[in-house]
C-alpha positions, 0 to 999 in steps of 0.5 A: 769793771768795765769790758776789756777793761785791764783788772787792778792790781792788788799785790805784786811781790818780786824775787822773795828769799827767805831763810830759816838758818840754813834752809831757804823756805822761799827763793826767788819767787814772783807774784801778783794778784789782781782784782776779781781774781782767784789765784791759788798756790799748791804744793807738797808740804815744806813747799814755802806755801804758808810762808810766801803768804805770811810774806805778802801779808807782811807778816814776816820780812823777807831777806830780799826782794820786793812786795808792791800792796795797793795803797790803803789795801783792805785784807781779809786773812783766813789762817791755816790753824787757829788755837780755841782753848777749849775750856775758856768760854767763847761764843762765835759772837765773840770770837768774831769780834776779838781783834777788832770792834764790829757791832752785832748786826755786822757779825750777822750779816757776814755769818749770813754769807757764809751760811752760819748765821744761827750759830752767832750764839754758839760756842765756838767749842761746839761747832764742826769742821765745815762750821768752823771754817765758815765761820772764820772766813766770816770773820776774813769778810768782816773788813770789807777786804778787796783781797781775800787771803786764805790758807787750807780754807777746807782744812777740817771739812767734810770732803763732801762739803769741799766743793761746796765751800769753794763753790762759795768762795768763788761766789764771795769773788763775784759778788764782792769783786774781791781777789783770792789768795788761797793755798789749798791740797785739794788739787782736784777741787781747787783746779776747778775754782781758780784761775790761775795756779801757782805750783811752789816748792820753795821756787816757783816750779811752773804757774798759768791756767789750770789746765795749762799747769796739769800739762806742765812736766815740773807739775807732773813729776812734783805730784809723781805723775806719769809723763802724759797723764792728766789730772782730772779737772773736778767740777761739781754739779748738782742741784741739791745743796749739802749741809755745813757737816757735807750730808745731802739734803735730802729735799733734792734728788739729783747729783751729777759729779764730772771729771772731764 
């Protein structure tokens, strides 16, 4: 993309409503996501998150409003839970290539951006939290997608290796030049790996750079802060890796945390 070039826009959805019976899950929210972007949607539980997801993706219709995709748009979709019947025999392998056909070269090369390429052959039963997570948002990379759509992708992670897994996610964005669309409860660490947030609960209570979220009043009384404070934006440097269960390597020495 060239300098000030205008960034493509990927999806774009318009005043979405969603009711389950009496509830209304979602209500009049707007959205839009554009190329190399990484937006990211917090919120409480019961807020609508997974919901307004399933929406965009097409998943389920709404009761009104609209959703513009990118004609032929390419999406990679991390779900929030995935059921493994853990006495069926399933090898990651396998498990990669359930929904659609992809050759074993293209598994081991997805697997290998991820950092899990040696577990192609391990049962899936077998594999840890940060293990598992990597190996499905493998598999979100599968399609070459143009926009990455990932719901709690540190769900099940070590919170030593949830920085290290966005920290990926924000390096899958620049190599690829995809969009991100993730939901995420780690406000802390995703505030640190996205640049725009959208704060939902069942309506959009405020959205903008991170910063400028953590100042907003709706924000502040959503997560039972006190008017004035600021959350503290966590960045993550270092020059040690940790591993897929989020142990130091022990290889390197020094580890610098800042929350500024």
């Amino acid at each position: 993309m060239m300098e000030n070039e205008i960034p493509a826009m990927l999806i774009s959805a318009k005043d979405l409503h969603l009711k389950a019976g009496r509830h209304d899950l979602v209500e009049g929210v707007s959205i839009q996501v554009s190329e190399g972007e990484i937006v990211s949607i917090i919120g409480p539980n019961g807020a609508g998150k997974t919901s307004l997801l399933k929406l965009l993706l097409g998943l389920i219709k709404p009761e009104r409003g609209s959703i513009e995709r990118r004609p032929g748009l390419r999406i990679g979709y991390l779900p929030q839970k995935a059921s493994i019947d853990t006495v069926l025999p399933l090898s990651v392998e396998r498990m990669m290539t359930l929904t659609e056909a992809f050759s074993r070269k293209e598994v081991e090369k997805a697997l290998a951006e991820t950092g899990v390429a040696s577990l192609i052959d391990e049962p899936v039963q077998t594999l840890s939290g940060g293990e598992f997570q990597r190996m499905m948002l493998a598999r979100a990379l599968l399609r070459n997608p143009e926009l990455l759509v990932l719901d709690e992708p540190a769900q099940g992670v070590d919170h030593l290796g949830e920085a290290e897994l966005y920290g990926l996610i924000g390096r899958l964005r620049e190599e690829r030049g995809c969009g991100v669309l993730m939901v995420s409860h780690d406000l802390h660490v995703v505030m640190a790996a996205t640049d725009r947030v959208l704060c939902l609960n069942r309506h959009l209570c405020c959205e903008g750079e991170p910063e400028e979220v953590t100042r907003h009043p709706e924000y502040l009384r959503l997560f039972g802060m006190e008017a004035g404070s600021r959350l503290a934006v966590y960045s993550h440097h270092h020059d040690h890796t940790h591993d897929l269960s989020g142990n130091v390597d022990t290889s390197h020495a020094s580890h610098q945390e800042q929350a500024p």
